[in-house]
Structure formats: structure tokens, C-alpha cells
N, C-alpha and C positions, 0 to 999 in steps of 0.2 A: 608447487610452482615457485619458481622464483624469480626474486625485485631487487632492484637496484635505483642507486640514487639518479637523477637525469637534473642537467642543468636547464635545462629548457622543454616547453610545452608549451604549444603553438599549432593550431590551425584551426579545422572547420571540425563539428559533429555536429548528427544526428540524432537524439539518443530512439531508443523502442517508444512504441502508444504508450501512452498512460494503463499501468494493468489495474486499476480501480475502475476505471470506463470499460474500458475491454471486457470485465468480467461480467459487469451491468449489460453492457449490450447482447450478449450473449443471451443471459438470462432474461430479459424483458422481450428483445428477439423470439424466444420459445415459447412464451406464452399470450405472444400477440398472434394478431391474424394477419397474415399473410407475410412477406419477404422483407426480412430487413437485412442490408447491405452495409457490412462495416468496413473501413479503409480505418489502415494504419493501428489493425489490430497487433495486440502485443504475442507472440510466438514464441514467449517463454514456457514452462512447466506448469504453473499454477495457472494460465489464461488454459494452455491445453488441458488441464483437469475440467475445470467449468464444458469445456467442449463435450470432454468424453462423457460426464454425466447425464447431459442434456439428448445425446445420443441415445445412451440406455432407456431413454425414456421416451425414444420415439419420435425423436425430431431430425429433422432433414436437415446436415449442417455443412456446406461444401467449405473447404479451409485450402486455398489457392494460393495462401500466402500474403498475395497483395491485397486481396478482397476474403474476407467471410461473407458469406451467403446463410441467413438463416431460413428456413421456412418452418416460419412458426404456425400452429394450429390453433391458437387461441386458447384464453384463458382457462377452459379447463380441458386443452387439450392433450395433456401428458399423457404418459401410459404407464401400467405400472412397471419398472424399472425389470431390466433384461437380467440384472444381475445386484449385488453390493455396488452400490454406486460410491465412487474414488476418488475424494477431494486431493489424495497428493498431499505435499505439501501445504496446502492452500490454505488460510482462516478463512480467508473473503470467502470463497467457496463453500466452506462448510455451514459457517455462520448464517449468511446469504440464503443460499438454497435452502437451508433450516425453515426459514418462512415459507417459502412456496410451497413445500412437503409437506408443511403442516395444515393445509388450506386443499389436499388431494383427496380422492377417495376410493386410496390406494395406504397399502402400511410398504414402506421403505427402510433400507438401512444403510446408512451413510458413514464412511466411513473416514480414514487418512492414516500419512504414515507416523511412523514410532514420535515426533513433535507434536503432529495433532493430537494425536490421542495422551497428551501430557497436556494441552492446553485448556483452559476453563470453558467449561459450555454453561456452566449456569447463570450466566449471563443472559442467551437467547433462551434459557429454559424456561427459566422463571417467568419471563412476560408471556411466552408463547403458551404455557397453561393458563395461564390466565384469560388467555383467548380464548380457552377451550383446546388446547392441542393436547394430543396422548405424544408423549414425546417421554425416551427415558434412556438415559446415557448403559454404561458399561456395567454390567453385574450392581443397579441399582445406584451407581454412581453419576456426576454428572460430566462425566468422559467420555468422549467418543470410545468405539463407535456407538450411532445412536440410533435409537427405532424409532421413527414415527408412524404413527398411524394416525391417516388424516382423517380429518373432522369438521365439521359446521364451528366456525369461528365466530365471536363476537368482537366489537371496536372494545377497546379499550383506551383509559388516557392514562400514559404510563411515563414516569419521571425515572429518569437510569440513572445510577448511581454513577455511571463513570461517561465521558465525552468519547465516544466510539461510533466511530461511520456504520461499524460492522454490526452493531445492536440495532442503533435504530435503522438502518438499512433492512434486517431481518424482521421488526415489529414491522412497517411499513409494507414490507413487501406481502407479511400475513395479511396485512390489513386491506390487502384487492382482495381480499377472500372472505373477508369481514361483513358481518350485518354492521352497518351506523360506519360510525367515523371513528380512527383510530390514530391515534396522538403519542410524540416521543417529545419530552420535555429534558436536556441535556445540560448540565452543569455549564459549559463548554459549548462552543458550535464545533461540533466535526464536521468533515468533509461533508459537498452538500449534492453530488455526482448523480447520488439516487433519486433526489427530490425534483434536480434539472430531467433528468431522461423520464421519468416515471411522467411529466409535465409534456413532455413531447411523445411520446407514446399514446397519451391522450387521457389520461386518469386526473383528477381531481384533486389536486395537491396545494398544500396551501402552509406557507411557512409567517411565522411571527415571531421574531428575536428568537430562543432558543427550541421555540415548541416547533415542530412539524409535526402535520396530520395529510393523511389519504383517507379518502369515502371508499368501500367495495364498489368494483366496477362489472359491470357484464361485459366489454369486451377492450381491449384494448390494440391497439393497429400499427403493424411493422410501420420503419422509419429508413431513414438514409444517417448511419452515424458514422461520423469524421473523428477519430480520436487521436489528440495532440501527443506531442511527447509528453513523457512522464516526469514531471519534476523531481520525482525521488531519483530517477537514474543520471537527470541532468545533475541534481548536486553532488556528485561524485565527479563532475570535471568545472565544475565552480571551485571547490573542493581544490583542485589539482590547480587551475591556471591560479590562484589564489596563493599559493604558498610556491609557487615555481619558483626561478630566481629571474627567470627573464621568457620572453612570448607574450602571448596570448592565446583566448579559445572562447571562439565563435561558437553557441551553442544556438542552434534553431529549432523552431517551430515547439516551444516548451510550454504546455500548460500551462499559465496562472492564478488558476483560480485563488482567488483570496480565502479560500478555507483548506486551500494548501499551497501560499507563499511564505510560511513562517521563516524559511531556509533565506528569500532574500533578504527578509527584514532583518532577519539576526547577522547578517551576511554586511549589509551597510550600519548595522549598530558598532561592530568590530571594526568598524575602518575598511572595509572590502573595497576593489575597486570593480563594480561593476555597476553596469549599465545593462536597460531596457531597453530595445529597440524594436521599432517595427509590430507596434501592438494593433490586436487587432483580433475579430470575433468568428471562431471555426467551430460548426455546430453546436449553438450556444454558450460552447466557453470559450473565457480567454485566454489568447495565444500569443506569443511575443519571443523574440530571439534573444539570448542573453550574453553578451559582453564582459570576459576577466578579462584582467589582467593582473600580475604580479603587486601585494598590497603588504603592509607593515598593518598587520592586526592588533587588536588590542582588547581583555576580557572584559566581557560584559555577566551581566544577568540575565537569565531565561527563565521564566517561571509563569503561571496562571493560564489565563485565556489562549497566549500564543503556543503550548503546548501543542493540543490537540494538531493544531495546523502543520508541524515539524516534527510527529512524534515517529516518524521513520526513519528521517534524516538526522538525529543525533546524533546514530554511532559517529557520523562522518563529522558533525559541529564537533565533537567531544576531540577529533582528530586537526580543527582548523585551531581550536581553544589551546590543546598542547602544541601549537606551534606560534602560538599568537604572547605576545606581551601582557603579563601579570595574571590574574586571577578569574576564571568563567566560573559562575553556578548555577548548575541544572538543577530545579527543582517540578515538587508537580510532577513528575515523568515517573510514576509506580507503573503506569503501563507497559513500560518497558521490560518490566519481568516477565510478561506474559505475552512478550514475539516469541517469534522462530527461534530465541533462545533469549534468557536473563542477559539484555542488551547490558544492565548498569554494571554487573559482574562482567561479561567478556568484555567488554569494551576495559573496564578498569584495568582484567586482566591483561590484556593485549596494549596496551599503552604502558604502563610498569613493565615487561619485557622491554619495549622498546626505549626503556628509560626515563618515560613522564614522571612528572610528579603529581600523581591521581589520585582520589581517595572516592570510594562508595561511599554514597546514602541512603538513607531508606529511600527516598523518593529519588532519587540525582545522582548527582557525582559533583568531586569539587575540584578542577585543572587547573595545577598550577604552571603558568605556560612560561614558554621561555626557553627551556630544556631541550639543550642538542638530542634529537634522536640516535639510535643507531639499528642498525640493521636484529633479526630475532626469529625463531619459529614459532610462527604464529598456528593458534587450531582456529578454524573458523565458524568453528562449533554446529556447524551444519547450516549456516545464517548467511542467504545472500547477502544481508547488509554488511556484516561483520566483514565478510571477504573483500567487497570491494570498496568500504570503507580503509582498511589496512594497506590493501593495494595502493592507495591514494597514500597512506601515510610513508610507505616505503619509497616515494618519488623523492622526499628532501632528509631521509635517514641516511648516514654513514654505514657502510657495508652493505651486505645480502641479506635480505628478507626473503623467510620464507612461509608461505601459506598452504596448511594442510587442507584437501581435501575443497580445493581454491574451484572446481567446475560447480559447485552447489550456486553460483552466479546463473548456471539457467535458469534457474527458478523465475528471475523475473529479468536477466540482459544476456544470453547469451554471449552475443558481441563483444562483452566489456573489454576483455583483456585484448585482442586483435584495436577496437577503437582505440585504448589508452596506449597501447607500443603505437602506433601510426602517431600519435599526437605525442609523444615521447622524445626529446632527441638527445644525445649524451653529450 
């Protein structure tokens, strides 16, 4: 596909639900009792994995578009799986649904495509035996795909070496399946999605600075869930009215939760021009509309605590920093090797095409910003972020850009490309 430079970006968007909610409701939907009703679910790739999974397993799941309809049978309502159950692209899915599989009394095998089965599980492996789970990845290794065979779990109180929504999201979710109380103690606060809905579902949840715990429950009871836009897709048109030369872009109805606003904090630390407006509380979280406009950036530092909160939205920081005045340093971001692809490598690589002055870190990367873009053939290594990360970059590059294999954006926005030419004008 290809990009070209545009002098202006200007109007209104929408972006998709939030797909970290999306995914949660889905899955807490299945194993509660009776109907729960999501609006503003996300209708990318990775939420329809979660879908199809929950299907195999015997749950009733109408998908109309504008409403999902669950009807869940309660907590140990599953069945054993129709088939290899298929996370797709998906981590949240795989990692996530790893809990609940572990806590059945059924053996399952879970699987994903040629990314997943490259991406670390022993992460969720390691605490999940510890609970008692028979769980054991690919020819004895900890790779998908994986077999569980579920089991009588115990509470554990377990400290993760790394700040990950997706770990303790998995320990947590074992832990409704748990004799006692089961605890994640996190370097980091991650996103905190599971802790809110698992709380509204009706389980017993209880958070203290970085520790969260859940009690095992015998039942838990559908809900009505509202889920906002998604901050990670909204900062790809922050991202864009930010480096435009002229416009603006009205983003609404955007997530804020504060364990994933890292993107505006580091957004007004660079000089950004934007604004909050219209704050305000939609199904427990908060939701507020977001105002760029065209801004004179300037490098900052990103490192420690604020990680966790922005660690999807780099590729795109790493693409505002090479456009922004003097020096950004990414640190703390080792996580990023283990997305949907070695973000701190593509990203390096794909910015150096287009003429940055980037250098990899082990943890990071270091942009030195300032440096006319120009147009390049970008791979996007199979990474919706990458893709529409670069897209964004080719709005203020000189020449044509182009992105290979640029549709892997349904993963989590189909829309993308259709919204940003409407918001585009040359």
C-alpha cells in the first residue's frame, strides 16, 4: 500500500472499543451466569479469536455488530472444546484464556498462528503450575501450542518478574478457580481492565499499590458492558494531528484509564498540543475526547513506572520523537521484543529507511530527532502496530512510502486506512 506526504489533517474520529476490554468481556461473559450485553465491542481479528474460542466451548455468542450478546453458563460452565481451540494472532487470548483452561475439568489444546507460537509462555506457565495446573507447551518446550489439562488449583501469592496486564490477568483469572486467595505482586502497575470487570461481575477482588488478589468464587453474574475507544488506536491520529503542518483532530469517546494514559503524558512532556475534553465515567472507566492539533515537539525521557502504561504505543512515540527536536530515550521497554514482532528492531529498522537518526538498545532505542523524513519500503513485519505506526510517519515524509503486507491492521483497526485518507487532505 501506499503513502504520501499530506499537508493538512483535520476533522472528527471515532476510533474501534478498546480490544483489552473487548477481550475481557467476552471471556468473563462465558463463565458467568446468564447474559451479558457488550456495546462498542472491537470487530478486529484478535477480539474475533476470543469469540471463536469461547464458541468451541459451548457458549451461545450472538455477534450483530453493534451489540455482542453473551450467554454465559456459569463458572464451570464450559464444555470440552469442539475442536484445537485458535487464538489467531492474539497474546491476550492465549495468555488470558491459559487461566481459565487451567481451572476446567477437561484437557484442551490451544493454539495460534506462526507469532504466537514464537512468543514466550513461560511466563503464564510458571505461576499456572504452581497452582497446580498440568499445562506444557510444544514438544516439551514453553511454546505454543499448549495442552492443558485442567485441574483442582490452589491460591498462590505470586511476584512476576515483568509488569504485564497479560500475566497477571491469567494468574487472576486461575485464581476464580482457586481454593484461598490468589495474589500478583508486579514490578510495575499494568493495565488494571481485569481487576475493574472481574469487580463488576461480582467476584471478590481487591487491589493494594502493585499487589492484586481474587478469592475463588462459585458463581459469578453476566453484566451490561460499555466499552470506550481504544487509546492505543486513538494514538495513531494524536500521533498524525501532532506532526501535521496545519488542522486539527477531534478524537472521541477515548479510554483513559490511568494505567493506560502513558501516551498523553509523554504526548504534553514533548510539547504536544492537546487537550482533554468532556471527561466523564462509561461503564466504570474513564472516557473523555481528545483534542490535537499541530505542535513544535521536543525529546524527552521515557523510562520506569510509565512503561507499562505506553508499552504499545511506542512504535508510534518512537515515530513523534523522530519528528520532534533533539534527543528521546526509550528505556525499561525489553518488553517490546516479545510483541507481534521485536518492536525495538522494526521500529529502528523502519525509521533508518526513512532517514532517522535511531540507534537500538537493549532495553530502548535512542532518536535523534529533527531529521527530514523521506518517503521508503517499509515490511511491517506482520505487526498491526508497526503498520499503522509508519502510516502515520509517511503523513510528513517527502516522497511515497510504502508498506508491505499494510492489511495485517485488522488485527486490532480495520478502519484505519479508510479513517486516516478521510482525515488526510493534500
Amino acid at each position: 500500500m501506499d503513502f504520501h506526504k499530506v499537508t493538512e489533517i483535520n476533522g472528527t474520529v471515532k476510533v474501534p472499543g478498546d480490544k483489552s476490554i473487548s477481550h475481557r468481556a467476552v471471556m468473563l461473559g462465558s463463565i458467568a451466569k446468564g447474559t451479558t450485553e457488550i456495546t462498542g465491542f472491537l470487530q478486529g481479528a484478535d477480539c474475533l479469536s476470543t469469540i471463536s474460542c469461547f464458541r468451541k466451548m459451548g457458549i451461545d455468542i450472538v455477534n450483530d455488530m453493534d451489540t455482542v450478546t453473551v450467554k454465559g453458563k456459569g463458572i464451570h460452565g464450559l464444555c470440552v472444546p469442539s475442536g484445537v481451540l485458535d487464538a489467531g494472532n492474539s497474546g491476550t487470548t492465549t495468555r488470558l484464556i491459559s487461566g481459565i483452561l487451567a481451572g476446567q475439568n477437561f484437557t484442551s489444546i490451544l493454539t495460534g498462528d506462526n507469532s504466537i507460537q514464537k512468543r514466550p509462555m513461560d511466563r503464564i506457565i510458571t505461576p499456572l503450575r504452581m497452582m497446580g495446573a498440568h499445562i506444557s507447551g510444544r514438544n516439551g518446550t514453553m511454546y505454543a501450542p499448549l495442552t492443558i489439562n485442567g485441574h483442582c488449583l490452589k491460591g498462590i501469592d505470586y511476584t512476576s518478574p515483568v509488569a504485564s496486564a497479560q500475566v497477571k490477568s491469567c494468574i487472576l483469572l486461575a485464581g476464580l478457580y482457586a481454593d484461598g486467595c490468589t495474589s500478583v505482586t508486579e514490578p510495575s502497575l499494568s493495565r488494571n481492565h481485569t481487576e475493574l470487570m472481574l469487580s463488576a461481575f461480582g467476584a471478590d477482588v481487591r487491589t493494594e499499590g502493585l499487589k492484586a488478589s481474587v478469592s475463588g468464587v462459585s458463581e459469578l453474574h453476566g453484566q451490561s458492558v460499555h466499552v470506550p475507544g481504544d487509546i492505543s488506536s486513538a494514538a495513531y491520529f494524536i500521533a498524525a494531528g501532532m506532526i501535521a503542518q496545519k488542522g486539527q483532530v477531534l478524537i472521541e469517546n477515548v479510554g483513559i484509564n490511568p494505567t493506560r494514559d502513558g501516551i498523553i503524558k509523554v504526548c504534553l512532556e514533548m510539547g504536544g498540543n492537546l487537550t482533554i475534553l468532556n471527561k466523564r465515567l462509561a461503564g466504570g472507566e474513564p472516557v473523555a475526547d481528545i483534542l490535537v492539533r499541530p505542535s513544535s515537539l521536543h525529546g524527552t525521557v521515557i523510562e520506569g513506572g510509565i512503561i507499562p502504561t505506553l508499552i504499545d504505543e511506542i512504535p508510534v512515540i518512537a515515530v513523534l520523537a523522530a519528528y520532534a527536536d533533539g534527543d528521546t530515550i526509550i528505556r525499561d521497554a525489553a518488553e517490546l521484543k516479545v510483541k507481534e514482532s521485536n518492536r525495538i528492531d522494526t521500529v529502528v529498522t523502519n525509521l533508518t529507511k526513512m532517514g532517522a537518526s535511531v540507534q537500538a538498545t537493549e532495553d530502548g532505542m535512542i532518536i535523534h530527532g529533527g531529521k527530514a523524513l523521506h518517503g521508503a519500503v517499509l515490511d511491517t513485519y506482520m505487526d498491526h502496530r508497526i503498520a499503522m505506526s509508519f502510516a502515520v510517519a509517511s503523513l510528513n515524509a517527502d516522497g511515497t512510502t510504502v508498506l508491505n503486507d499494510a492489511e495485517i491492521v485488522n488485527i486490532s483497526y480495520p478502519d484505519f486506512y479508510s479513517d486516516l485518507k478521510r482525515l488526510s487532505l493534500s
